[in-house]
N, CA, C and O atoms as a CHARMM CRD file, in Angstrom:
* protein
*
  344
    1    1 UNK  N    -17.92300  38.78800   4.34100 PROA 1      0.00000
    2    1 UNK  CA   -16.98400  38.24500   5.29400 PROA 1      0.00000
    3    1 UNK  C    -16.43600  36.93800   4.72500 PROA 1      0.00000
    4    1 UNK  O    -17.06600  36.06400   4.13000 PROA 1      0.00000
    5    2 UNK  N    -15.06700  36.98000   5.04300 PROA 2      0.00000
    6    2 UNK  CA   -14.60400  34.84100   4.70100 PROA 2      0.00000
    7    2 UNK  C    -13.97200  35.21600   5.75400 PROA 2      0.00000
    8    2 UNK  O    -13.50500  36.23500   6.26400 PROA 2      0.00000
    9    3 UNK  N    -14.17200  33.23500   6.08800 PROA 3      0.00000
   10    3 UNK  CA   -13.74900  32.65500   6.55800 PROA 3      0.00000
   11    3 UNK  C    -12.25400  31.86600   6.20100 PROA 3      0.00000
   12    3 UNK  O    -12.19200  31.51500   5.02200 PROA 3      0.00000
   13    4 UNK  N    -11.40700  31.63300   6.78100 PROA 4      0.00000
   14    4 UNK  CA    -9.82400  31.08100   5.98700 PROA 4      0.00000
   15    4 UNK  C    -10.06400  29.89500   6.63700 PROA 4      0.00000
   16    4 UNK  O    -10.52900  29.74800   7.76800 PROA 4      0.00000
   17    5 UNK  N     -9.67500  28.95600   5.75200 PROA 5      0.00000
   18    5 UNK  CA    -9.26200  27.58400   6.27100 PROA 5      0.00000
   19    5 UNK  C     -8.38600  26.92100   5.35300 PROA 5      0.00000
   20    5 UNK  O     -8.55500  26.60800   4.17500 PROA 5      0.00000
   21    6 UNK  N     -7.43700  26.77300   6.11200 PROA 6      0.00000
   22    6 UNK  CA    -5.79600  26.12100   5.31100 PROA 6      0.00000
   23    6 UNK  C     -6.00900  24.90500   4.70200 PROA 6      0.00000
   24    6 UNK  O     -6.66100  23.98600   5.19800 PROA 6      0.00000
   25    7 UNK  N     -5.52000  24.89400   3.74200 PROA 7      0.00000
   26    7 UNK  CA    -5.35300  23.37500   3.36900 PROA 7      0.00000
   27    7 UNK  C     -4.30700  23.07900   2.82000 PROA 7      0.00000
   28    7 UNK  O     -3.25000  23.69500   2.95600 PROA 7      0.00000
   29    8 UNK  N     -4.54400  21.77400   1.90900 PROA 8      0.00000
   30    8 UNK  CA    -3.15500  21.70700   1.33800 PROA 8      0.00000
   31    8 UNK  C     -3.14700  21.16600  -0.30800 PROA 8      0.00000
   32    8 UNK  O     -2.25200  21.06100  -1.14700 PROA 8      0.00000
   33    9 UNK  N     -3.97400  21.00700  -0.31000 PROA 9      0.00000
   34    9 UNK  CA    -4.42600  20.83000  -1.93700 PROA 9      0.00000
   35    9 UNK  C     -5.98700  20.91700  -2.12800 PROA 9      0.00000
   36    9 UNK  O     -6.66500  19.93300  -1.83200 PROA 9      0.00000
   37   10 UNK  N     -6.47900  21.86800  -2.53000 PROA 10     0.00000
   38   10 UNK  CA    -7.45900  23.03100  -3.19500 PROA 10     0.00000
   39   10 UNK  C     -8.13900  21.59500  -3.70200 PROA 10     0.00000
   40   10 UNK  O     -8.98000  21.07800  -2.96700 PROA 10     0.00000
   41   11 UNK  N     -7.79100  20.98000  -4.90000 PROA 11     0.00000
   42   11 UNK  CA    -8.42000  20.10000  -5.63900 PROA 11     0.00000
   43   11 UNK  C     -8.80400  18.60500  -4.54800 PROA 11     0.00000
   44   11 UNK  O     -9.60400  17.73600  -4.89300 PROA 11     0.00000
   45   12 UNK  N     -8.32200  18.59500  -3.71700 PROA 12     0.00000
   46   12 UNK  CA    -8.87400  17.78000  -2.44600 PROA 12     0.00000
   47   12 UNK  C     -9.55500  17.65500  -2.31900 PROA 12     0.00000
   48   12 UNK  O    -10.44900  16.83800  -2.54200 PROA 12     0.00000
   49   13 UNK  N     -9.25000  19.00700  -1.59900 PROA 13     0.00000
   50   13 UNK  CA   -10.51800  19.04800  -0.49500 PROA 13     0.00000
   51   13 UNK  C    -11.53200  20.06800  -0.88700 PROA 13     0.00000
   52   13 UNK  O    -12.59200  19.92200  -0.27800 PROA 13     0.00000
   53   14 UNK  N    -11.51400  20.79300  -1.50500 PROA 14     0.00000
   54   14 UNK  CA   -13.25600  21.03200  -2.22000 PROA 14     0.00000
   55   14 UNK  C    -14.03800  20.15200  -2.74300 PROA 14     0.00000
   56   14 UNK  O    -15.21400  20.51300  -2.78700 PROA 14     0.00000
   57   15 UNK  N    -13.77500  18.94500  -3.23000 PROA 15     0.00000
   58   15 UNK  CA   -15.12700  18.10500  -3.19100 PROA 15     0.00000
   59   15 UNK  C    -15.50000  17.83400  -1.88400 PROA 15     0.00000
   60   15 UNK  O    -16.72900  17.82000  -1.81400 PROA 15     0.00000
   61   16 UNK  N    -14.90800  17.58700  -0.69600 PROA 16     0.00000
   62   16 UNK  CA   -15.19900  17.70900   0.34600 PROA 16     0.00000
   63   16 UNK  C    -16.41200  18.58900   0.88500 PROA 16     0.00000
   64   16 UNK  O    -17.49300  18.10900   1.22900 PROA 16     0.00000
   65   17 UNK  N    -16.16300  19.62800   0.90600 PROA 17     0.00000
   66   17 UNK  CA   -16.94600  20.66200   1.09900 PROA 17     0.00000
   67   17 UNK  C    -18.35100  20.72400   0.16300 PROA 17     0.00000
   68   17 UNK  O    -19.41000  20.75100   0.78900 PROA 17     0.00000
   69   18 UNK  N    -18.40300  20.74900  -1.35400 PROA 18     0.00000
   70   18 UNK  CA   -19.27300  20.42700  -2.05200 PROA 18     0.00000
   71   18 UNK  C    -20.21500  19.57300  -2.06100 PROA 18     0.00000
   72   18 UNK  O    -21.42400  19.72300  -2.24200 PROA 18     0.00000
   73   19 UNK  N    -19.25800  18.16600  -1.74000 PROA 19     0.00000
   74   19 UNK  CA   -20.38000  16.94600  -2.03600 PROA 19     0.00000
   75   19 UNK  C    -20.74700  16.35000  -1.10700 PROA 19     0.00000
   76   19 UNK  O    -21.73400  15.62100  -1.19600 PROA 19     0.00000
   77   20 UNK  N    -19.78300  16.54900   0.49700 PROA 20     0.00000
   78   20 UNK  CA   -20.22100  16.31000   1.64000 PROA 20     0.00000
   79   20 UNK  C    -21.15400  17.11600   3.05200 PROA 20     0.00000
   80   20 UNK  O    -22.07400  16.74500   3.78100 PROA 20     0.00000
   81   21 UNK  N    -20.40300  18.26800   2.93900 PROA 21     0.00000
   82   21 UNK  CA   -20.90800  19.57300   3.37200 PROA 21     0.00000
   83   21 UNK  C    -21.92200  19.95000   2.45500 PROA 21     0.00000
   84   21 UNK  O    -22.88100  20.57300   2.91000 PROA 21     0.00000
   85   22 UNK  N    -21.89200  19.75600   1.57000 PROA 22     0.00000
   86   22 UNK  CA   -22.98300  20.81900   0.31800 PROA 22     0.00000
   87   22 UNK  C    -23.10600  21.65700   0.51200 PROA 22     0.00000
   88   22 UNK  O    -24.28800  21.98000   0.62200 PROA 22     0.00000
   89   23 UNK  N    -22.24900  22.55300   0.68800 PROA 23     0.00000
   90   23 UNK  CA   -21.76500  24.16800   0.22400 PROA 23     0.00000
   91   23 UNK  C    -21.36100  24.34600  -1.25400 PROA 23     0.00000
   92   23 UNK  O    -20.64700  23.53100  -1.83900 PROA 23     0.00000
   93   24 UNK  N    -21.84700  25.43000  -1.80400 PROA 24     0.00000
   94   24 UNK  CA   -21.65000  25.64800  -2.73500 PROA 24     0.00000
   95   24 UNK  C    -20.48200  26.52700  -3.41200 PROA 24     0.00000
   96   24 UNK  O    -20.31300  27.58700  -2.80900 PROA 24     0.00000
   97   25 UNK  N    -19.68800  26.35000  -4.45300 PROA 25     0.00000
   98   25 UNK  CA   -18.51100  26.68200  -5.46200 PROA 25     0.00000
   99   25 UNK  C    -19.25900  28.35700  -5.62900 PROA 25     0.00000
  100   25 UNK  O    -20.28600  28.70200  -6.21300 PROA 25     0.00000
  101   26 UNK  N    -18.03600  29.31400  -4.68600 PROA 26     0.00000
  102   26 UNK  CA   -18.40100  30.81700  -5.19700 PROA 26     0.00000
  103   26 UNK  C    -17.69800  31.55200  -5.90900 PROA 26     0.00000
  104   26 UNK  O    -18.02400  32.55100  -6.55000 PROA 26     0.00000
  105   27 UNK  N    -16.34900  30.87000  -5.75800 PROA 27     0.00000
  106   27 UNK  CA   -14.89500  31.59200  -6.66100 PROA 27     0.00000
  107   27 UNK  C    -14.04800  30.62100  -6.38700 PROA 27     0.00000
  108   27 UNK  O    -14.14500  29.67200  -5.60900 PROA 27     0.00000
  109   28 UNK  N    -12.92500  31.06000  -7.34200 PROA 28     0.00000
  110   28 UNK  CA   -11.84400  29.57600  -7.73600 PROA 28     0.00000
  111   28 UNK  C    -10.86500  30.79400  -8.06000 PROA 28     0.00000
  112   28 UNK  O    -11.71600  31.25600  -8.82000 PROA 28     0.00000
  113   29 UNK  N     -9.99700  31.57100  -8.14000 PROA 29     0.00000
  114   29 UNK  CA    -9.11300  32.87100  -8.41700 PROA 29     0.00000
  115   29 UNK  C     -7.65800  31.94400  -8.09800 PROA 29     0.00000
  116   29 UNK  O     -7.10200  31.69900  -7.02700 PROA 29     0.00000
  117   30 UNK  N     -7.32200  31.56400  -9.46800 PROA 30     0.00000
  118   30 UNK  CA    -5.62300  31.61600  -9.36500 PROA 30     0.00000
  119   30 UNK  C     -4.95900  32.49800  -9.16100 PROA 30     0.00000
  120   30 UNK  O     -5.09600  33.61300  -9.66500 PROA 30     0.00000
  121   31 UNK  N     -4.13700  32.17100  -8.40300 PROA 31     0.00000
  122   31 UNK  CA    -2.97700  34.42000  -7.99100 PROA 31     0.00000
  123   31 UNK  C     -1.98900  33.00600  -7.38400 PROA 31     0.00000
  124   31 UNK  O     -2.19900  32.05900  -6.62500 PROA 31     0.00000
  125   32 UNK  N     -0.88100  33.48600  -8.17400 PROA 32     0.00000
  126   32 UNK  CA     0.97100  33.00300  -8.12500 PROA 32     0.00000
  127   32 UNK  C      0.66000  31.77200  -8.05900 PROA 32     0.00000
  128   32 UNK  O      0.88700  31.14400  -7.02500 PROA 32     0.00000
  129   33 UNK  N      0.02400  31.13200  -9.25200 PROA 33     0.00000
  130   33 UNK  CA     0.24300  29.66300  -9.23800 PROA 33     0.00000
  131   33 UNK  C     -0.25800  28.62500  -8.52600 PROA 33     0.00000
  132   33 UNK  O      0.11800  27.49900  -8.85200 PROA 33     0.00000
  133   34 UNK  N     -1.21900  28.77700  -7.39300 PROA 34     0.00000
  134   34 UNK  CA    -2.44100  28.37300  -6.86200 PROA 34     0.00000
  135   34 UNK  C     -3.70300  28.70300  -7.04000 PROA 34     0.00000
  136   34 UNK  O     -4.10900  29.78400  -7.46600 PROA 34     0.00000
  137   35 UNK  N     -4.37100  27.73700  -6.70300 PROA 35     0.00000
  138   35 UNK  CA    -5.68700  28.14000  -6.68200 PROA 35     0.00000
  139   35 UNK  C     -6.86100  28.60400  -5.25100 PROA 35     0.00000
  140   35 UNK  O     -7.23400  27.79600  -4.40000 PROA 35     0.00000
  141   36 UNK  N     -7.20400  29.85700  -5.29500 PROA 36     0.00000
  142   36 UNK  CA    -7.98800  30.05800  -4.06900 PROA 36     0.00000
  143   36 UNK  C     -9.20500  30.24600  -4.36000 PROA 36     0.00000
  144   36 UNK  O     -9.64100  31.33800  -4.72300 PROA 36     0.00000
  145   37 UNK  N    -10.29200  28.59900  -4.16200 PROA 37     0.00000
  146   37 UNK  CA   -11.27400  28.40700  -4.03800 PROA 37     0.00000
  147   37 UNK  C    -12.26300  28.53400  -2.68000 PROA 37     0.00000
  148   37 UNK  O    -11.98900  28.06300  -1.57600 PROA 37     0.00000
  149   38 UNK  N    -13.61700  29.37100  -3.06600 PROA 38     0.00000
  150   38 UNK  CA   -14.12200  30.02100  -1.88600 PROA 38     0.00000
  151   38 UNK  C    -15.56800  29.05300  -1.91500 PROA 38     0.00000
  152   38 UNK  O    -16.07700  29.03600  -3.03500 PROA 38     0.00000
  153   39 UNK  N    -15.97400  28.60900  -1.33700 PROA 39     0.00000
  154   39 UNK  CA   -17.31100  27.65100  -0.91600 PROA 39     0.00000
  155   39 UNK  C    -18.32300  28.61800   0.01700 PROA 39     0.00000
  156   39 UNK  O    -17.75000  29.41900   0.75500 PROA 39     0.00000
  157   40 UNK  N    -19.65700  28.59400   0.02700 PROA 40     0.00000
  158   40 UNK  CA   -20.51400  28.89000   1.10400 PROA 40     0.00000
  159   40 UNK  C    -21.65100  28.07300   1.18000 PROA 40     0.00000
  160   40 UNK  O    -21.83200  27.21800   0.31300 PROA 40     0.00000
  161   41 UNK  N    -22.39400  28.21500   2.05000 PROA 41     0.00000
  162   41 UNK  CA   -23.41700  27.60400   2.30600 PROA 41     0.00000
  163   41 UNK  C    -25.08600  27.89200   1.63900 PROA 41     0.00000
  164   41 UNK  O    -25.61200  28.99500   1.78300 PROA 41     0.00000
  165   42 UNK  N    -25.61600  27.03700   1.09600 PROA 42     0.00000
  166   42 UNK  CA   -26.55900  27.51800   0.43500 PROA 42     0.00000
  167   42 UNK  C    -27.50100  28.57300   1.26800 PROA 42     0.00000
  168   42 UNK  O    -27.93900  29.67700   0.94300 PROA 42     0.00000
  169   43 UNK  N    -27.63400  27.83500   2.41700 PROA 43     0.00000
  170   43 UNK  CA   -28.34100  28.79400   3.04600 PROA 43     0.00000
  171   43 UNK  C    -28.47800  30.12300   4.31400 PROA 43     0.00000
  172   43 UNK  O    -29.40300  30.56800   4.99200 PROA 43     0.00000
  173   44 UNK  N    -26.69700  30.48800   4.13700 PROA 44     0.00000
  174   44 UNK  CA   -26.47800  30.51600   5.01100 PROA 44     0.00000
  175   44 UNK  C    -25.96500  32.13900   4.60900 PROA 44     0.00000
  176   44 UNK  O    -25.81500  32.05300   3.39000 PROA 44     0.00000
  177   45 UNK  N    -25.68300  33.30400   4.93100 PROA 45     0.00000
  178   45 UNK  CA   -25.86800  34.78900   4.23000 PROA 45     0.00000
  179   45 UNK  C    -25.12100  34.61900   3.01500 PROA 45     0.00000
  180   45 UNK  O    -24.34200  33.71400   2.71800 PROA 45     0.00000
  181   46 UNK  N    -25.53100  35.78500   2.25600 PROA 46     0.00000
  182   46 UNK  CA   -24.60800  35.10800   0.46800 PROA 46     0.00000
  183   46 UNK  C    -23.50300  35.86400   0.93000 PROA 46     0.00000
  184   46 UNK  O    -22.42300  35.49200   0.46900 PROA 46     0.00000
  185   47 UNK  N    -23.47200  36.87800   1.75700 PROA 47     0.00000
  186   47 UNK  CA   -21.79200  37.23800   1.56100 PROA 47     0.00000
  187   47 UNK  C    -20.48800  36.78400   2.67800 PROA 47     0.00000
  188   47 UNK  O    -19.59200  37.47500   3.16500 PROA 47     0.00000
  189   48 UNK  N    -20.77900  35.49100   2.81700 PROA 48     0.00000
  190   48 UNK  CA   -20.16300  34.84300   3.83300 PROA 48     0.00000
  191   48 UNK  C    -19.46900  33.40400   2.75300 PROA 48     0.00000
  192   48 UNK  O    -20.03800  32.47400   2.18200 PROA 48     0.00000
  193   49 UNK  N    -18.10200  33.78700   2.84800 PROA 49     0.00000
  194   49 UNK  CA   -17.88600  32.47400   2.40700 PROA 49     0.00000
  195   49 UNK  C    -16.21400  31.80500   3.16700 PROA 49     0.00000
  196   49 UNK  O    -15.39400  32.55400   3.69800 PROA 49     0.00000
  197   50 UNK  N    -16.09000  30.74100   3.07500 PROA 50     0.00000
  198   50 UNK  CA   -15.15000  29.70100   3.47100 PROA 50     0.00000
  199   50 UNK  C    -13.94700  29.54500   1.97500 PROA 50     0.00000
  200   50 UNK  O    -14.01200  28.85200   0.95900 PROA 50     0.00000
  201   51 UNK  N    -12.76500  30.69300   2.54100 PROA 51     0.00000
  202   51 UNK  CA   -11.72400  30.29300   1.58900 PROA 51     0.00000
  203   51 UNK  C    -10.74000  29.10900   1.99500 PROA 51     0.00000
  204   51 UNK  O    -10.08000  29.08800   3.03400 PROA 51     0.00000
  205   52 UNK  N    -10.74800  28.16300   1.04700 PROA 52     0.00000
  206   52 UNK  CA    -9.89900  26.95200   0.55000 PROA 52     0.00000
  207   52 UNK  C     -8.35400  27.49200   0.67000 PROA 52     0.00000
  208   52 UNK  O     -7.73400  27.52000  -0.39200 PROA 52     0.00000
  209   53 UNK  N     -7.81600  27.83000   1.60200 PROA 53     0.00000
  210   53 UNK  CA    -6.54900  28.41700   1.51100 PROA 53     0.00000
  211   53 UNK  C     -5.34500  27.81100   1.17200 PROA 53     0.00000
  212   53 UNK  O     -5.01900  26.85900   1.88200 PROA 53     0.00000
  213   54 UNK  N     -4.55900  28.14400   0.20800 PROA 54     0.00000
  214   54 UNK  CA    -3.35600  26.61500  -0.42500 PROA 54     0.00000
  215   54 UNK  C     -2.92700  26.89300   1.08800 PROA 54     0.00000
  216   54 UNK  O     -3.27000  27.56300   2.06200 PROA 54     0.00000
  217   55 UNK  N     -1.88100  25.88500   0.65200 PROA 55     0.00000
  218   55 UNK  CA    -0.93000  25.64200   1.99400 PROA 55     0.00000
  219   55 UNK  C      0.51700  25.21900   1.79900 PROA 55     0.00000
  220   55 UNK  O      1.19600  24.74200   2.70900 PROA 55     0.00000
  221   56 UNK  N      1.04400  25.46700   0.28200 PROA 56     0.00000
  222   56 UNK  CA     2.01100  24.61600  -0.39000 PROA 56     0.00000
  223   56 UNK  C      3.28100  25.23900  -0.45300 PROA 56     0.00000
  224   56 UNK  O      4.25200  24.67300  -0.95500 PROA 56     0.00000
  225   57 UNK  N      3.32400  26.43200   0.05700 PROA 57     0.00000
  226   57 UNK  CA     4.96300  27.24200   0.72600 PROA 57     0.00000
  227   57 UNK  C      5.39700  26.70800   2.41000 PROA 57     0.00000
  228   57 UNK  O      4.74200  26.11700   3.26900 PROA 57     0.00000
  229   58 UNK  N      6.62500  27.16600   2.38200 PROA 58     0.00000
  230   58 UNK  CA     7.22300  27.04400   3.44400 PROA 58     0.00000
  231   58 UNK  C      6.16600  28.16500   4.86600 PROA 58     0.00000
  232   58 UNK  O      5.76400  27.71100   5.93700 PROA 58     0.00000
  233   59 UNK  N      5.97400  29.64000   4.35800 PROA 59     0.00000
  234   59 UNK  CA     5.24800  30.33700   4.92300 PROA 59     0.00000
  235   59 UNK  C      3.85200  29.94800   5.51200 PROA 59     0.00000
  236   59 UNK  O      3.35900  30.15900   6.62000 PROA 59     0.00000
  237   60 UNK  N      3.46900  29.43000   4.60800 PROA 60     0.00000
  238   60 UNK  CA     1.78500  29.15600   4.55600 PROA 60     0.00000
  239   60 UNK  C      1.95000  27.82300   5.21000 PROA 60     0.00000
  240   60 UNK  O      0.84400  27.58500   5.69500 PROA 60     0.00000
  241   61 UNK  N      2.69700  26.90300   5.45500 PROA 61     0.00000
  242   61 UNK  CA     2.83400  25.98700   5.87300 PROA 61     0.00000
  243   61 UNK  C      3.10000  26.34100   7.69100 PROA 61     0.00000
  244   61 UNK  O      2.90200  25.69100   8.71800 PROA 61     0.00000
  245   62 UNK  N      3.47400  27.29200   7.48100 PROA 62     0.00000
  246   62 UNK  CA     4.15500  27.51100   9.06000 PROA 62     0.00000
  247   62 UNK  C      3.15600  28.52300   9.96300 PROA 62     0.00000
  248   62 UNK  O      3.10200  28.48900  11.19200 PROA 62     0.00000
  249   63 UNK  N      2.31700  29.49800   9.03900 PROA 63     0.00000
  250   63 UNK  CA     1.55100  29.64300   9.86100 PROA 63     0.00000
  251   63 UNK  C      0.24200  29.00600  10.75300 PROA 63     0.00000
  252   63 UNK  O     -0.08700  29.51600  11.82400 PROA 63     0.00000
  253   64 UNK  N     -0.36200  27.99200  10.25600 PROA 64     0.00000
  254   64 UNK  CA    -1.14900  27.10700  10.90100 PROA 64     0.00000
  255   64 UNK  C     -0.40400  26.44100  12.52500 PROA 64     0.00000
  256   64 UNK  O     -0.94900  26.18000  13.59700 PROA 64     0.00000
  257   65 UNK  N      1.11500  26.33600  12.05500 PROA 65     0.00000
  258   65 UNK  CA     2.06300  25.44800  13.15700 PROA 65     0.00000
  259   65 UNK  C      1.86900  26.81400  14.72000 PROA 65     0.00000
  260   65 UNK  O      1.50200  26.67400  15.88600 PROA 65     0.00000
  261   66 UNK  N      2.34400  28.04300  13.89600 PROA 66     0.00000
  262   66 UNK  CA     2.26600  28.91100  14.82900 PROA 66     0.00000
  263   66 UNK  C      0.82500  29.14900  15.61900 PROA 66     0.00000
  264   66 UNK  O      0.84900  29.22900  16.84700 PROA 66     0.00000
  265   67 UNK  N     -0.15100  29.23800  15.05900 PROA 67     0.00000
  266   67 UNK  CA    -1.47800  29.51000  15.35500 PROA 67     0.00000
  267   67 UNK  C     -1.74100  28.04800  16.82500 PROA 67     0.00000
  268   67 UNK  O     -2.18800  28.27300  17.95000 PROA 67     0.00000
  269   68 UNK  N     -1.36800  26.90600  16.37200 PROA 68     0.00000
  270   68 UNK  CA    -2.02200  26.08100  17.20000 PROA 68     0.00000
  271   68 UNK  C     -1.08600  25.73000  18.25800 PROA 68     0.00000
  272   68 UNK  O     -1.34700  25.11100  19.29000 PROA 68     0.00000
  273   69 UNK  N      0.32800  26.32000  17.78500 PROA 69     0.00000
  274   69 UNK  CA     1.51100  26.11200  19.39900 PROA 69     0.00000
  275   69 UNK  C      1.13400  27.15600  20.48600 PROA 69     0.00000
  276   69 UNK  O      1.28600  27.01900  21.70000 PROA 69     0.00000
  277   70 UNK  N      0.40500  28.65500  19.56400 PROA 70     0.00000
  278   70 UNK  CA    -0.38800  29.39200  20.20900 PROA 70     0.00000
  279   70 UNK  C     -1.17500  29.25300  21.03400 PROA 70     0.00000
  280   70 UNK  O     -1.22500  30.10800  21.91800 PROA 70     0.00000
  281   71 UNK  N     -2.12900  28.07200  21.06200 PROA 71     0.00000
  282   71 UNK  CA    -3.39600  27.99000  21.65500 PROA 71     0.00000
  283   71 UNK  C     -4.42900  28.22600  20.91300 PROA 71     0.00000
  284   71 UNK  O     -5.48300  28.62200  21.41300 PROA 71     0.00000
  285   72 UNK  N     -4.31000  28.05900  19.86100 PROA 72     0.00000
  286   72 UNK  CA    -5.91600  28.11100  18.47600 PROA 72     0.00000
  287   72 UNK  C     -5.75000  27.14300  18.00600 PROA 72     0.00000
  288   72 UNK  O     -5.57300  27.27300  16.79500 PROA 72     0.00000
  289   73 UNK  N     -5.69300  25.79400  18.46300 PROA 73     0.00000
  290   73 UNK  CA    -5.82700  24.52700  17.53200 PROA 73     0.00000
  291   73 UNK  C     -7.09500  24.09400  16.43300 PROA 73     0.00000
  292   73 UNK  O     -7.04600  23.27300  15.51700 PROA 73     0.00000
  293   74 UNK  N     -7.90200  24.70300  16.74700 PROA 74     0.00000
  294   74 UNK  CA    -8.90200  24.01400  15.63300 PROA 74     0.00000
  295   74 UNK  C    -10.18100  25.50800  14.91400 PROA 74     0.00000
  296   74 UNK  O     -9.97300  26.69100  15.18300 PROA 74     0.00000
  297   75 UNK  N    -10.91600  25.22300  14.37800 PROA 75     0.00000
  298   75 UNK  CA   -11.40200  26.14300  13.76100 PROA 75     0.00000
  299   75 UNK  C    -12.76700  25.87200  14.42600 PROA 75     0.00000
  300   75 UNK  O    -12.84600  24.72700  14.87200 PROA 75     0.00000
  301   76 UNK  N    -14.03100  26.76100  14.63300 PROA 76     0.00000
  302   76 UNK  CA   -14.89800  25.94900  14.74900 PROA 76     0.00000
  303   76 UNK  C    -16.13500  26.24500  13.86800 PROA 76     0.00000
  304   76 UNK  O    -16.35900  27.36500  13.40900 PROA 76     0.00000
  305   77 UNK  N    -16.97000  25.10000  13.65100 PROA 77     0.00000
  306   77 UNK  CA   -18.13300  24.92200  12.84100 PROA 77     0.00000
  307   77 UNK  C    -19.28200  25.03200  13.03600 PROA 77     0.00000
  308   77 UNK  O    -19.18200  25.56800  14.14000 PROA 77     0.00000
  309   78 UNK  N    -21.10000  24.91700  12.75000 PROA 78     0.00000
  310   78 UNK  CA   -21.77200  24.23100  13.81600 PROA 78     0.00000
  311   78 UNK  C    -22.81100  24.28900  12.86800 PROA 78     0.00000
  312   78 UNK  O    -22.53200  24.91400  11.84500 PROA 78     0.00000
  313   79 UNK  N    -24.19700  23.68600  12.96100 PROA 79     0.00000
  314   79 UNK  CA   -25.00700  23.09800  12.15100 PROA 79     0.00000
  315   79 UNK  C    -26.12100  23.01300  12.69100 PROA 79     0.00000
  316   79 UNK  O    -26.00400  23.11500  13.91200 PROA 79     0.00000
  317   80 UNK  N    -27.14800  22.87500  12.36400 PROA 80     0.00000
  318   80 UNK  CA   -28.27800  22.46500  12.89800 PROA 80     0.00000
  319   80 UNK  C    -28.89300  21.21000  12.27200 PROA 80     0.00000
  320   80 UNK  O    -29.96300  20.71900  12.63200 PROA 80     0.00000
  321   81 UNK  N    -27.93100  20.63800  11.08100 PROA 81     0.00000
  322   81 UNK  CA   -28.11800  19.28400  10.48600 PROA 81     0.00000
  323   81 UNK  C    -27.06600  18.73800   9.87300 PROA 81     0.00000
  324   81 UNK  O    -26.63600  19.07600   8.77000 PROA 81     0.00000
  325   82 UNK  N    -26.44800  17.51300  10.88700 PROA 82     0.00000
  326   82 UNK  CA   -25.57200  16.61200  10.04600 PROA 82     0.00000
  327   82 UNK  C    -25.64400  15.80600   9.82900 PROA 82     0.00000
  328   82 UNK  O    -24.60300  15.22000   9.53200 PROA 82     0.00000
  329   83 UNK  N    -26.61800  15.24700   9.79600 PROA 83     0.00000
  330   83 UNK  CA   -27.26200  14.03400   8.42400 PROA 83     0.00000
  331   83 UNK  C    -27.25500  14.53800   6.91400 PROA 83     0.00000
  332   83 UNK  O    -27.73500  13.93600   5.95400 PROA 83     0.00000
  333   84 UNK  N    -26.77200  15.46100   6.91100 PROA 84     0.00000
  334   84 UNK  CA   -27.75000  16.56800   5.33600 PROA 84     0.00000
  335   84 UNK  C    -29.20600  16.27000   4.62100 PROA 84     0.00000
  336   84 UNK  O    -30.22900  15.89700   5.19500 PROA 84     0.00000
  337   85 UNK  N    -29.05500  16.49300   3.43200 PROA 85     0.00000
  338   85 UNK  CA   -30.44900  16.38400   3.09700 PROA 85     0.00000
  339   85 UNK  C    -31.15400  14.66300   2.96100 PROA 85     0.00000
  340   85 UNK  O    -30.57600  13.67500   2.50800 PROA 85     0.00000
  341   86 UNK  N    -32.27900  14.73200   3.40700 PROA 86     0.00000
  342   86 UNK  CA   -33.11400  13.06200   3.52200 PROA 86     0.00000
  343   86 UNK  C    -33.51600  12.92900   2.52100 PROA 86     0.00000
  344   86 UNK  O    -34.14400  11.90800   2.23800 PROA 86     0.00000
């Protein structure tokens, strides 16, 4: 299963995810000149991951706008630790 989550520059915001979240780097697949980097959680099922979705067309830009004029404004997350590791 993935998860999509838009962004807008790949090289961003995956250290984000890596060094703050500490999820781990599962695929990075350039296709038309972006990069779609996929993150998961160390411990969390291996075939579950969080794609880094570009966001750098007019299209891809506009579907997030549509989704949240919709009534889906945010994505959601949840944890059982956000301190991370002690």
């Amino acid at each position: 299963m993935q998860i999509r989550h838009v962004i807008i520059k790949a090289d961003a915001t995956h250290p984000f995810y890596t060094s703050v979240v500490r999820f781990v780097k599962k695929l990075d697949v350039p296709v038309g000149g972006v990069r779609w980097p996929t993150v998961s959680s160390p411990q969390g099922a291996e075939d579950v991951e969080l794609v880094l979705e570009p966001n750098n067309s007019p299209p891809a830009r506009s579907s997030p706008k549509v989704l949240y004029d919709g009534g889906f404004p945010a994505a959601g997350f949840t944890t059982n630790n956000m301190c991370g590791p002690t």
